[in-house]
N, C-alpha and C positions, 0 to 999 in steps of 0.2 A: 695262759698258764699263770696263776697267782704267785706271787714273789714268796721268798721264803720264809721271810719273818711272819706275812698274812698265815701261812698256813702254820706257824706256829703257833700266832694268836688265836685262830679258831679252833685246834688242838685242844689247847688247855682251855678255851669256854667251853668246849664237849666235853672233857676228861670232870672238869668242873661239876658241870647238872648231871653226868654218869656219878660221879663219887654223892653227889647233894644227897641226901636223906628227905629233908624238908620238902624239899618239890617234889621227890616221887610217892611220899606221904600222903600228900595233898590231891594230886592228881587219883592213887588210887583209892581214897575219900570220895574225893567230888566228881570222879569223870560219870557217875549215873548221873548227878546232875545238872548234866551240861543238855543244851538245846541241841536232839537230833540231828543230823544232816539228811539233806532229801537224797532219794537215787539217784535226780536227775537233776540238773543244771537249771531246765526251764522252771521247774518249781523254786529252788531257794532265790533265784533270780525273780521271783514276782512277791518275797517276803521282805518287806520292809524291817526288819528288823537285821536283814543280813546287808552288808554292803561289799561290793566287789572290788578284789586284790590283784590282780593280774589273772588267772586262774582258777583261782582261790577265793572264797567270800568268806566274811568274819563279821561276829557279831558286832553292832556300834560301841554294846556296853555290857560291863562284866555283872554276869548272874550265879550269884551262890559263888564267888570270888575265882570265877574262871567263864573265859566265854569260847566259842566253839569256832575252829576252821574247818573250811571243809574246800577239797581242791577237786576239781574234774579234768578231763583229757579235752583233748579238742571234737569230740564227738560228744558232748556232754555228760560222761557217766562218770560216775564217782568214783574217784584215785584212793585206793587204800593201803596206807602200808608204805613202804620202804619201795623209790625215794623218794616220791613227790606227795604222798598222802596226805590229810588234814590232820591236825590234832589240836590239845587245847591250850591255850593260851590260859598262863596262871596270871593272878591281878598280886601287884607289890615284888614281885619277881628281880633282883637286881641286874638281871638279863633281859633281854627280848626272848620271848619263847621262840620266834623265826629266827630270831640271832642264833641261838643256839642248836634249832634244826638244819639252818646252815654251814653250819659248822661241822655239825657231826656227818652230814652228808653229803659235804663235797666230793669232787673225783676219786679225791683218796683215800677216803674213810666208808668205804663201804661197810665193813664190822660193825664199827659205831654208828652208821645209821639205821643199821637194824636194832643196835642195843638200844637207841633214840626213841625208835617206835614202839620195843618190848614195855619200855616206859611209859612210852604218852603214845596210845594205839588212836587210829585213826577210828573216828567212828562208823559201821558199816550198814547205817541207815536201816536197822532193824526196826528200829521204835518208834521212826518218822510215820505220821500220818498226814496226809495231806490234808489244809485246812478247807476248811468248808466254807464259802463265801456267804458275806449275808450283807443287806443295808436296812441304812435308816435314813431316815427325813423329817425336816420338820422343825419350825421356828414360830411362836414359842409351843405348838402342841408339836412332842417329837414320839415318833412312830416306832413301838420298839422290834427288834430283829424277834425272827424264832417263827413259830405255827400255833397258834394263830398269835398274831399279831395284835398290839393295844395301843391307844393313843392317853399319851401320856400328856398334861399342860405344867409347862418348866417357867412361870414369871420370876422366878424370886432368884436371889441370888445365892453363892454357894459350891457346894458340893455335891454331887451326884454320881453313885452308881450305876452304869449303865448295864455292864457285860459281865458278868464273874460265874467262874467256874466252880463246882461243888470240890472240884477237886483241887483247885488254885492251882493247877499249873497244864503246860499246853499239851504234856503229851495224855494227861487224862481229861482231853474232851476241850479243852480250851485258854484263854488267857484273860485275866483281871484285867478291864479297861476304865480307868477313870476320866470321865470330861468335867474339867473346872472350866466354867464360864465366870467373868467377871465383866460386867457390861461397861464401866466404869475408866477401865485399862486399855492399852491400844493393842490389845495382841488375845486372842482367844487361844489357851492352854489346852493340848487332849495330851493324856499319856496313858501308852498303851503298855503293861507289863506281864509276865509272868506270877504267877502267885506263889505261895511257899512249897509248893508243895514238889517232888522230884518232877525234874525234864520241863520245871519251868521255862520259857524264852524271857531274855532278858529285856527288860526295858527300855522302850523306845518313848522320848518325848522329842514330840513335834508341836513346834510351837509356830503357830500361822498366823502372821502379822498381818492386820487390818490394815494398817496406816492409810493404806491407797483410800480404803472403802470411806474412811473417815473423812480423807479430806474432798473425798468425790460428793459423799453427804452435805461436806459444811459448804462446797461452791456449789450445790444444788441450789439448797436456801439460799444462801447469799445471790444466787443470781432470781430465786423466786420472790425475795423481798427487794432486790431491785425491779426488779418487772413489775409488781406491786405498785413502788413507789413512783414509778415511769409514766403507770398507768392513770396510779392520784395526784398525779401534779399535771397531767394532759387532760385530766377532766376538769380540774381547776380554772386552767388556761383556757379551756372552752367555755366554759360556764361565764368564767369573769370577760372573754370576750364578745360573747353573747348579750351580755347586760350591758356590757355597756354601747354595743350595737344599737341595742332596743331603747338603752338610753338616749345617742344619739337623734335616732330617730324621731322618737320622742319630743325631745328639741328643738328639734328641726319643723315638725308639722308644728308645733305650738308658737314660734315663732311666726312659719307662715300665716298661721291663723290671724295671730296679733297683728302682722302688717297689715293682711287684707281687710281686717276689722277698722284700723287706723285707718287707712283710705277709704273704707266707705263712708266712714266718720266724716271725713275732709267734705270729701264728693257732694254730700249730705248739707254740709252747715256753707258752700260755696252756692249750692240752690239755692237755697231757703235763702242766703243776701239776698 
């Protein structure tokens, strides 16, 4: 049972965004422009752009200055509505939008959490299309998505369009993807958005840190100009012990020679006395 002052306090932050003007303004502005929800659980669960709430998944980031909840049951199907439904989270709001769905929709406010949702309605995934999967490949010639397919060669540095929709936003046909490569930097940039246009998804940057690959790089070399230099300083050492093998040798018969020359000399001038 929540104490009594709590339920005062969540009272008047309900009584609050009921009386507010400005957020309900807003919301019915911009709730076309908010990102769909899917019917089903297994779909917004495989969108990167949603991340999961207990229940509930929400957007990372605000699109067109509100971004989308959306809650399912434990059978996966979409909750709509009064009390546990999704609705949308406004951006700059002096409240949490869940703060104040909880409020209005605790045990004892049933009224008010229908007036909650008369305001900020749940969306009922009419407008959801499921996306279409596609890939690409390819460093530095990269393969572009679609039928037929083209190869593209990326050496320079820069900016590059890869993905965009005629319609710039996801519920007509797709989403604005930009890839910024900078070879230079230790982290390869892709950000994937919506574009301007209604039922865009909002903005997802995913930034995928190399560091590993860089230092796996530098102690390649590093171990391939030791091996190198392992290898020139071992052929060195053979060569320079080889010569002076052959040197020795050298030495050594030439010397015998001179003795056994010297003695025949002797042997020689000992006759002839």
């Amino acid at each position: 049972m929540a104490k009594a002052e709590n339920i005062g306090t969540s009272n008047a932050l309900c009584e609050q965004f009921l009386k507010d003007k400005n957020p309900i303004t807003l919301i019915t502005e911009k709730k076309h422009d908010s990102t769909p929800c899917s019917c089903a659980e297994y779909h917004i669960a495989q969108d990167a752009m949603f991340g999961k709430r207990g229940n509930c998944y929400e957007e990372w980031l605000f699109n067109h200055g509100l971004k989308q909840r959306c809650c399912y049951s434990e059978t996966g199907k979409l909750l709509k509505g009064f009390p546990d439904g999704g609705f949308v989270i406004l951006d700059g709001i002096e409240n949490s939008m869940v703060a104040v769905h909880d409020a209005c929709c605790h045990d004892t406010n049933t009224s008010t959490c229908k007036d909650f949702y008369d305001i900020n309605p749940s969306d009922d995934c009419r407008r959801y299309e499921e996306p279409m999967s596609a890939s690409s490949w390819g460093d530095p010639v990269i393969q572009t998505v679609g039928s037929p397919s083209f190869n593209y060669s990326f050496n320079g540095h820069g900016e590059y369009v890869f993905l965009k929709s005629k319609e710039g936003s996801r519920s007509g046909g797709g989403s604005v993807m930009v890839v910024v490569v900078v070879e230079e930097e230790e982290a390869v940039v892709v950000v994937v958005g919506g574009g301007g246009g209604g039922g865009g998804g909002a903005v997802v940057v995913v930034v995928v840190v190399v560091m590993v690959v860089v230092v796996v790089m530098v102690v390649v070399v590093v171990v391939v100009v030791v091996l190198v230099v392992v290898v020139m300083v071992v052929v060195v050492v053979v060569v320079v012990v080889v010569v002076m093998v052959v040197v020795v040798v050298v030495v050594v018969v030439v010397v015998e020679v001179v003795v056994v020359v010297v003695v025949v000399v002797v042997v020689v001038v000992v006759v002839v006395v």
